[in-house]
C-alpha positions as CSV (number, residue, x, y, z in Angstrom):
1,X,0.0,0.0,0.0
2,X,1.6,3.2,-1.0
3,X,2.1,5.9,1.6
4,X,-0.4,8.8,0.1
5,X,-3.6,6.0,-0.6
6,X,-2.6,4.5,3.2
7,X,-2.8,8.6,4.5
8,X,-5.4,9.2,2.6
9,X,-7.6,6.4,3.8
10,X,-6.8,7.0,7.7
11,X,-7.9,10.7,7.1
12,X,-11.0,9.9,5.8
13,X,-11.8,7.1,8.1
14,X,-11.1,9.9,11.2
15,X,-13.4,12.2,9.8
16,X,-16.5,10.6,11.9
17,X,-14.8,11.1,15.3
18,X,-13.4,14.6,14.7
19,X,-17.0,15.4,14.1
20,X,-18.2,14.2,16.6
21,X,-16.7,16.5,19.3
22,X,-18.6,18.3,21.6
23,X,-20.9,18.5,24.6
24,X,-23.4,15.6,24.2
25,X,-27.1,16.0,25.6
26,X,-28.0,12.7,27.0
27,X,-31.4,13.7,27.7
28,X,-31.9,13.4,23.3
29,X,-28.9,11.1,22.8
30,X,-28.7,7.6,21.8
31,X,-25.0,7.3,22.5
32,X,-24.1,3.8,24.3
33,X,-22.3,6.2,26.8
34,X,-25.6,7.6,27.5
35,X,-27.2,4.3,28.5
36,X,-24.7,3.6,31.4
37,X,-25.2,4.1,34.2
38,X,-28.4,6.1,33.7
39,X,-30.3,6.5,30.5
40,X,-32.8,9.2,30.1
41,X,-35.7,7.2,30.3
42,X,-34.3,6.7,34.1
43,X,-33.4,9.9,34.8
44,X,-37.2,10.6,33.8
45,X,-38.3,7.8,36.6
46,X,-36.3,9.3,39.4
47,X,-37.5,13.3,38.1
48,X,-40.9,12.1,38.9
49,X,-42.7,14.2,41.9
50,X,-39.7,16.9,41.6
51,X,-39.3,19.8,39.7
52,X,-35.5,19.3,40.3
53,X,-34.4,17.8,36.7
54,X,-32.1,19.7,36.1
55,X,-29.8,19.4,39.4
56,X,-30.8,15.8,39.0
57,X,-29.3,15.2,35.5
58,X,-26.2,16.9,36.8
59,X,-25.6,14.8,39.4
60,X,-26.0,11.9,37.4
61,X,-23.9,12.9,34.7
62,X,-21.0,13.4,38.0
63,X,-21.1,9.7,38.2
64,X,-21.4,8.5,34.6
65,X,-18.4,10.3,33.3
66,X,-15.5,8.5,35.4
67,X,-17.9,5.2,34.7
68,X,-17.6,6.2,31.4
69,X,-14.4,7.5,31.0
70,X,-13.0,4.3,32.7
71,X,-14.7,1.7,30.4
72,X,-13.6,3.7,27.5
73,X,-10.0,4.0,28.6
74,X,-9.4,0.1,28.7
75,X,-11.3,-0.9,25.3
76,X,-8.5,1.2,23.6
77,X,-5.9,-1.2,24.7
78,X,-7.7,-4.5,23.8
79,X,-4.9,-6.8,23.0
80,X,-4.7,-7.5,19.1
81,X,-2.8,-10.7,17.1
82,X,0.4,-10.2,16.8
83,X,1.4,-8.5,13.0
84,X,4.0,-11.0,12.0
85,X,2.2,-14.2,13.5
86,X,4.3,-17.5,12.1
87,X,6.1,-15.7,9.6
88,X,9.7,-15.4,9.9
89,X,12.9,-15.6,7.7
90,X,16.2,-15.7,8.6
91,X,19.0,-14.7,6.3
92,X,22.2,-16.8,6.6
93,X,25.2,-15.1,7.2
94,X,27.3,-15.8,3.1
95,X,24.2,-16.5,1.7
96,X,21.5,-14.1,-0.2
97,X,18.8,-16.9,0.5
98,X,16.2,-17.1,3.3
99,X,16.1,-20.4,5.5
100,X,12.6,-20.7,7.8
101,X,12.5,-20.4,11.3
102,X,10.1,-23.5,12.3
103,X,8.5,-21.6,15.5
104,X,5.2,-20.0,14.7
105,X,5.8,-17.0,16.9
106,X,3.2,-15.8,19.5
107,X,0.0,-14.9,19.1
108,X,-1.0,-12.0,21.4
109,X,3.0,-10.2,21.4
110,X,4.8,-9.2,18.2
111,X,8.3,-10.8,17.4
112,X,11.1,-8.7,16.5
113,X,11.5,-10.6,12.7
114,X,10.3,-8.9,9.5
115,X,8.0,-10.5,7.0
116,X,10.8,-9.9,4.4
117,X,11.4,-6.9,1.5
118,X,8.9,-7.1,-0.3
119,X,6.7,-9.6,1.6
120,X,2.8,-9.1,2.7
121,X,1.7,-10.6,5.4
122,X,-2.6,-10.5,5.7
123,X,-4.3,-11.6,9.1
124,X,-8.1,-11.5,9.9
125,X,-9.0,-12.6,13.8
126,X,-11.8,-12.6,15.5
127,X,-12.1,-12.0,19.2
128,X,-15.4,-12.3,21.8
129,X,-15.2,-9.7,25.3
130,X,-18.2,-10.5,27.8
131,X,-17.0,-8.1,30.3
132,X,-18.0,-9.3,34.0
133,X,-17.1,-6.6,36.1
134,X,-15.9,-2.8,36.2
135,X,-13.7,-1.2,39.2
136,X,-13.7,-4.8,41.2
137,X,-18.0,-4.2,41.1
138,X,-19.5,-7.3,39.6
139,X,-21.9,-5.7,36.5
140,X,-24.5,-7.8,37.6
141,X,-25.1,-6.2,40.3
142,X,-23.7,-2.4,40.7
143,X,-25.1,0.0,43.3
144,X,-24.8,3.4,42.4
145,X,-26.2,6.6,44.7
146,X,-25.8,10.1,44.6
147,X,-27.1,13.7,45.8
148,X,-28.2,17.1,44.9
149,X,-28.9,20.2,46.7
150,X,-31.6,22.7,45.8
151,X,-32.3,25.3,48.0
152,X,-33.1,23.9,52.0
153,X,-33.9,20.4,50.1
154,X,-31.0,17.7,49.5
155,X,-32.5,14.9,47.8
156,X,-30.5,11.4,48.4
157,X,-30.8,8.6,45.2
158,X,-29.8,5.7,45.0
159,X,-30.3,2.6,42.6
160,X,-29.4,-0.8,41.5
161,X,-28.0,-1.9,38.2
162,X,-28.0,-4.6,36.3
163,X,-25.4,-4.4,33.1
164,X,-25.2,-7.1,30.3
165,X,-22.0,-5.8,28.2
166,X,-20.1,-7.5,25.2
167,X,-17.9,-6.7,22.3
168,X,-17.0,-8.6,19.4
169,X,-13.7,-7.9,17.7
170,X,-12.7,-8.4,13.9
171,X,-9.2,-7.8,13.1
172,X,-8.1,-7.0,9.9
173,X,-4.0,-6.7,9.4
174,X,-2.0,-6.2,6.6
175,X,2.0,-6.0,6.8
176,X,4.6,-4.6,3.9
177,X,8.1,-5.8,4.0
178,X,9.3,-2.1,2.9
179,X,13.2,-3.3,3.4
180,X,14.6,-6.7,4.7
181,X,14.6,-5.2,8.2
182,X,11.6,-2.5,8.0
183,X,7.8,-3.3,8.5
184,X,5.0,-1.0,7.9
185,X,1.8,-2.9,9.6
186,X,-2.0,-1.5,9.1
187,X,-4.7,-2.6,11.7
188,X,-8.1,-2.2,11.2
189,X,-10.4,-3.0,13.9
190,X,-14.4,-3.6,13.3
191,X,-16.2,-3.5,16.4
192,X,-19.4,-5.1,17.4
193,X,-21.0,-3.4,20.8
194,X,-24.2,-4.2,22.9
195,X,-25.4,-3.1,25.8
196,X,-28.2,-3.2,28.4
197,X,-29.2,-2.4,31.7
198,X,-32.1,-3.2,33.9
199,X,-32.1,-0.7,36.5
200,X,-34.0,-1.3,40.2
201,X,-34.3,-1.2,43.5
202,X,-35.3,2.5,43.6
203,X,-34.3,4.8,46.4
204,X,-35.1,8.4,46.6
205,X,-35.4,10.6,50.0
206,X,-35.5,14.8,50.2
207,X,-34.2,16.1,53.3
208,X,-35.7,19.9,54.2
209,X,-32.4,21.5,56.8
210,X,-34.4,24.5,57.2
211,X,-37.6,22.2,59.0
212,X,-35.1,18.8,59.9
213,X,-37.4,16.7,58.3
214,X,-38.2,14.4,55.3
215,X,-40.7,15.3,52.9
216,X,-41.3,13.2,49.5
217,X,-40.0,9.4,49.6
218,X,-39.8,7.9,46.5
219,X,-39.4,4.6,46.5
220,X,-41.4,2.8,42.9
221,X,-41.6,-0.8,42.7
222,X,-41.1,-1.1,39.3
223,X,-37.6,-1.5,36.4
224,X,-36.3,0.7,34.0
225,X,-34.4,-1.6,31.0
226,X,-32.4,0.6,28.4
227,X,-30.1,-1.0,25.8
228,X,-28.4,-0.1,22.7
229,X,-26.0,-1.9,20.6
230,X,-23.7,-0.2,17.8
231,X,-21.3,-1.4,15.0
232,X,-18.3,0.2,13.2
233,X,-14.9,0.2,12.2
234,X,-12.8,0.7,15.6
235,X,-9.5,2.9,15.6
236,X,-7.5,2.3,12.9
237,X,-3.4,1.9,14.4
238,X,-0.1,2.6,11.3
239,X,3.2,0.6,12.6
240,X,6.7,1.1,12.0
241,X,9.0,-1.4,12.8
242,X,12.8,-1.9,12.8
243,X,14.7,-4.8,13.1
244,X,18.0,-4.1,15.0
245,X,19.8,-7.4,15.5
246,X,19.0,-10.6,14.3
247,X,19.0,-10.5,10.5
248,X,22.3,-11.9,9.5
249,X,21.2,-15.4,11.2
250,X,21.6,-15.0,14.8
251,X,19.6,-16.8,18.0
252,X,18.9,-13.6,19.8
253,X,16.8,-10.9,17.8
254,X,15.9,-7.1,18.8
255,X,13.6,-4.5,17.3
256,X,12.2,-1.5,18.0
257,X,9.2,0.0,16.9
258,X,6.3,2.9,17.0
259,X,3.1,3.0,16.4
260,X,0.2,5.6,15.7
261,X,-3.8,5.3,16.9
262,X,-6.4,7.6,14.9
263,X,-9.8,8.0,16.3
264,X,-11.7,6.6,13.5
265,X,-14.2,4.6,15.7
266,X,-17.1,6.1,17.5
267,X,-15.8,6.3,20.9
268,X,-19.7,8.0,22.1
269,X,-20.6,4.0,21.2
270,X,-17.5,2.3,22.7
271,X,-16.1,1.7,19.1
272,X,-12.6,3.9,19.7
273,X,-11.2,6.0,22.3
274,X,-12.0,9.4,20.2
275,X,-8.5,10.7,21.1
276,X,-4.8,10.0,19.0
277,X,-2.4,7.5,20.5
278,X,1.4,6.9,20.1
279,X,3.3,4.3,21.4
280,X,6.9,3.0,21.1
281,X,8.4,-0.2,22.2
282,X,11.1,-3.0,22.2
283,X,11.1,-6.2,21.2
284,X,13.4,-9.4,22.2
285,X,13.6,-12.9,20.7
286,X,15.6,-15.7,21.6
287,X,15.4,-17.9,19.0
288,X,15.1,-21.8,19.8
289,X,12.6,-24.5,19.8
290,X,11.6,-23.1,23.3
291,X,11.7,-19.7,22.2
292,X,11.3,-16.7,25.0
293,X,10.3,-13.3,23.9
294,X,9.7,-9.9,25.8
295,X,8.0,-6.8,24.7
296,X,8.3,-2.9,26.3
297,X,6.5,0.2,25.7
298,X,4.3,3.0,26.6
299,X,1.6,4.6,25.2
300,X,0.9,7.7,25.5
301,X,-3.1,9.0,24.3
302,X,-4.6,12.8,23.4
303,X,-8.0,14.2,25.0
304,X,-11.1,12.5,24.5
305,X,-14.4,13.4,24.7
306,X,-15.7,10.7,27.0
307,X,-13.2,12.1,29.9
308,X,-15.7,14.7,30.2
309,X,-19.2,14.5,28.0
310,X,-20.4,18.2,28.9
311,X,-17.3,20.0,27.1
312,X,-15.1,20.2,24.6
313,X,-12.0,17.4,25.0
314,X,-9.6,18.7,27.0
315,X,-8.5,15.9,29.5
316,X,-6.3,13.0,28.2
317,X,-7.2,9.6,28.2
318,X,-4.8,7.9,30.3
319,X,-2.1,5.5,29.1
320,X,1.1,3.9,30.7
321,X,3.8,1.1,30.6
322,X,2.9,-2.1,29.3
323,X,5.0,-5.4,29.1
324,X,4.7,-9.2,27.8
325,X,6.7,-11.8,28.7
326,X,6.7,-15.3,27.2
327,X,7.6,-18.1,25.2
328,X,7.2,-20.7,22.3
329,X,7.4,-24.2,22.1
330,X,7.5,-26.2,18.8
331,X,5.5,-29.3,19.3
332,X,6.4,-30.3,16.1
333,X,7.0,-28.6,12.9
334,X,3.7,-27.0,11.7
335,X,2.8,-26.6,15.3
336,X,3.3,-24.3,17.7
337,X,2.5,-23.8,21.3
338,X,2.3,-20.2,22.4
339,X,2.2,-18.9,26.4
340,X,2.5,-15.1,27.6
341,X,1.7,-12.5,30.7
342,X,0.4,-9.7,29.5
343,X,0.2,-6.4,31.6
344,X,-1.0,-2.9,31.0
345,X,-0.8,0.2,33.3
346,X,-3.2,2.8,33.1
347,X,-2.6,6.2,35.2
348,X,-4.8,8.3,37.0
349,X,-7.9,6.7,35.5
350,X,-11.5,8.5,36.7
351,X,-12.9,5.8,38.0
352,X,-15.2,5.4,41.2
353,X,-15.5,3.7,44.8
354,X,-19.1,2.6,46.4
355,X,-20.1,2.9,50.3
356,X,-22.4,3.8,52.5
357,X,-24.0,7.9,53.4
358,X,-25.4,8.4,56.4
359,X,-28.2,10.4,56.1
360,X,-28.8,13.5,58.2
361,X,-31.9,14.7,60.8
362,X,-34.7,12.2,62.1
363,X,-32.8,9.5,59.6
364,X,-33.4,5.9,60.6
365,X,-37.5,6.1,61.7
366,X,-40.5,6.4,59.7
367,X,-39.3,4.7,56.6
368,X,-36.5,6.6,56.0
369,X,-32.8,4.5,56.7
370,X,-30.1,5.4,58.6
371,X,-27.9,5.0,55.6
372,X,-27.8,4.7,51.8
373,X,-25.2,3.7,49.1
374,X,-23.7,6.5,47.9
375,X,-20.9,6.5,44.6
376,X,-17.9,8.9,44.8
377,X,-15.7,9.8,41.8
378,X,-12.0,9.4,42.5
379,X,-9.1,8.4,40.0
380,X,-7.0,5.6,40.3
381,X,-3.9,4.0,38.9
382,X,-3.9,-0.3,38.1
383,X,-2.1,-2.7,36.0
384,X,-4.4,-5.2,34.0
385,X,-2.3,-8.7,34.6
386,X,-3.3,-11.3,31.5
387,X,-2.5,-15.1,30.4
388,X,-2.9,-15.7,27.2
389,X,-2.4,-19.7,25.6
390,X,-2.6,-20.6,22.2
391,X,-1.5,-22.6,19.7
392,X,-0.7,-21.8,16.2
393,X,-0.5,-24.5,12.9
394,X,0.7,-24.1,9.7
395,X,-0.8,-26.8,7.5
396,X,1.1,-25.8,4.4
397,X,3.9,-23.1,3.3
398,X,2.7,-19.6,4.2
399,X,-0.1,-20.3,5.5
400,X,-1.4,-20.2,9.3
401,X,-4.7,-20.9,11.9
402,X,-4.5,-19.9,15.4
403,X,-6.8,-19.5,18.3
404,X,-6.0,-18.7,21.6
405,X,-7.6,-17.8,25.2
406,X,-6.9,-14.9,27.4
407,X,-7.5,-14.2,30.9
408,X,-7.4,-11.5,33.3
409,X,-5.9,-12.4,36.5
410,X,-6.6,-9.7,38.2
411,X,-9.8,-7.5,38.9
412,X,-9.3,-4.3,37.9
413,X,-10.5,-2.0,35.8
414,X,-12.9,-3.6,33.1
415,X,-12.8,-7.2,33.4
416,X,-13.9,-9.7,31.0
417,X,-14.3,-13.3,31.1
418,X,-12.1,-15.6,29.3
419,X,-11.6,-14.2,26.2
420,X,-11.7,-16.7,23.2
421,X,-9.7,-15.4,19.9
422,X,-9.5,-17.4,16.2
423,X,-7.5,-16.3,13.1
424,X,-5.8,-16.8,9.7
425,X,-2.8,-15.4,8.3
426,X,-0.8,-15.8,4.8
427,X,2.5,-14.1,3.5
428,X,3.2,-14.2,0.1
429,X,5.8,-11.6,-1.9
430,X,4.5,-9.2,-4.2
431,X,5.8,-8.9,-8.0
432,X,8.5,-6.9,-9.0
């Protein structure tokens, strides 16, 4: 792919999420982001009896944003196949002819070994996220309170949610062998969201300071369901990579590499982070039937709007270091097993923390508790943990199937359950 139809293309494909910038109105909008925690159809339940929408909608638009901004934060660093999956070439030292290096590589961490001048390498995967859990909160059960002061009155809500939330993955990748130790690598995510939430368990008390008493309870028996689901092409990444030792035949092999992120996806639907990304890293390879391999780097991210949906983007979405550490084992030649620990850091993230308010004047008689959950913003700094086991065959030249499953060992952040991936790659050299 030459350089001005590849720059061409990622401009056009941005075009949607530079658009799309602005405040967003989730009282009209039918934005994914809008759906979780509260969608308007809730906030309209919980406005009922009170001519306080307004401070209302502003209070619940103080929780949903870190809730928002957190979930967004961690899809933009869903792990992808690796770019030169099973295809490697080493040139002899004396000799202008490639000999094949039998192990297939790792699935989930790049190798530092080029396709080859002149080479492309085409992968399509396909990955399934059923995310279980958000801030160490099980989604199937997530408490969320708040309050809002107008005039004497303070009004004290509080709910229960119930989240169903999954994402199917389609990768697309397509590598050029620009030199024999250069890469350029295009990934092309499409993205596949749904969401929906069943909301209950209704709590809602006023507090009058200026008489010490309660006036309106609101406590309705009934559910509020709101889902969505949305499909798109994801955010599109351009890689460079350089191979630094290894070419002329040796075991151990180093590269170094950067890559870019455009915000082609719609991240108001969870289908890109709506800010750039750059990240640079190292590579290591010891080459051997057991083969370990090591990857560095950071990545560092622009604003975004979903850091804060009532402005402009101003606040970055946060990035960090991230590392893999692993190995490959040739079971025999066309078959490969392929083992790794994945982790990602991610730095002052807006997330939030649950307990318990106690609630003030003639609180605990008459209906009215003593306490009530209550959901405080606050931003916090983790590091996603992974294992991810595969195995990789090649049933003929050039030609490779994988599948693989990863999971989180930790709970932090958004957590899926194991995640189940399956692709197919071929490298074959152009014509000169």
């Amino acid at each position: 792919m030459k350089a001005k139809t590849l720059l061409l293309f990622v401009s056009f494909a941005c075009v949607p999420a530079v658009s799309s910038f602005g405040q967003v109105d989730c009282n009209t909008s039918t934005k994914l982001v809008c759906q979780f925690p509260f969608s308007a159809q809730t906030l309209g339940v919980f406005a009922a009896g009170t001519n306080s929408t307004t401070a209302l909608a502003t209070a619940a638009e103080a929780v949903a944003n870190p809730i928002n901004a957190s979930i967004a934060t961690q899809l933009t660093q869903l792990p992808i196949p690796s770019a030169t999956v099973g295809v490697v070439t080493l040139q002899k030292k004396g000799s202008e002819f490639g000999t094949t290096f039998d192990n297939l590589g790792p699935v989930l961490t790049d190798r530092p070994d080029t396709v080859g001048k002149g080479h492309i390498f085409a992968g399509f995967s396909y990955q399934h996220f059923n995310f279980n859990s958000l801030a160490g909160h099980d989604l199937s059960n997530i408490p969320i309170g708040f309050s809002y002061v107008t005039g004497n009155v303070t009004s004290y809500d509080a709910v229960s949610n119930q989240v169903s939330f999954q994402l199917d993955q389609y990768v697309g990748i397509a590598t050029y062998g620009a030199t024999r130790r250069t890469d350029i690598s295009v990934v092309v995510p499409f993205n596949s969201v749904s969401l929906a939430v069943s909301t209950s368990g209704f709590q809602g008390y006023q507090y009058n300071a200026g008489t010490n008493s309660y006036g309106q309870i609101f406590s309705p028996t009934t559910s509020v369901s709101s889902n969505g689901s949305a499909k798109g092409v994801g955010d599109i990444t351009l890689i460079v990579k350089q191979m630094l030792i290894g070419q002329e035949g040796t075991r151990a092999a180093v590269s170094a590499g950067v890559s870019a992120r455009f915000p082609s996806g719609d991240a108001l639907n969870y289908l890109g982070s709506g800010a750039f990304g750059g990240n640079i890293y190292g590579l290591f390879e010891y080459r051997a039937r057991l083969a370990p391999h090591m990857k560095l780097s950071y990545q560092w991210n622009g604003s975004s709007q979903v850091m804060n949906l009532q402005s402009m983007p101003s606040i970055g979405l946060p990035g960090g270091l991230q590392y893999a550490a692993g190995a490959d084992f040739k079971l025999v030649r066309s078959l490969t097993l392929a083992t790794d620990l994945l982790g990602n850091q991610f730095v002052n993230v807006p997330s939030f923390t649950l307990s318990q308010t106690n609630l003030p004047g003639p609180a605990g008689q008459g209906g009215i508790p003593s306490k009530i959950s209550s959901t405080t913003p606050t931003n916090l700094t983790y590091t996603t943990a992974n294992f991810s086991g595969g195995l990789k065959w090649s049933p003929r030249p050039h030609f490779l199937l994988y599948g693989n499953v990863l999971v989180q060992l930790n709970n932090v952040g958004l957590r899926s359950d194991p995640v189940p991936l399956f692709g197919i790659a071929y490298n074959f050299k152009t014509r000169h």
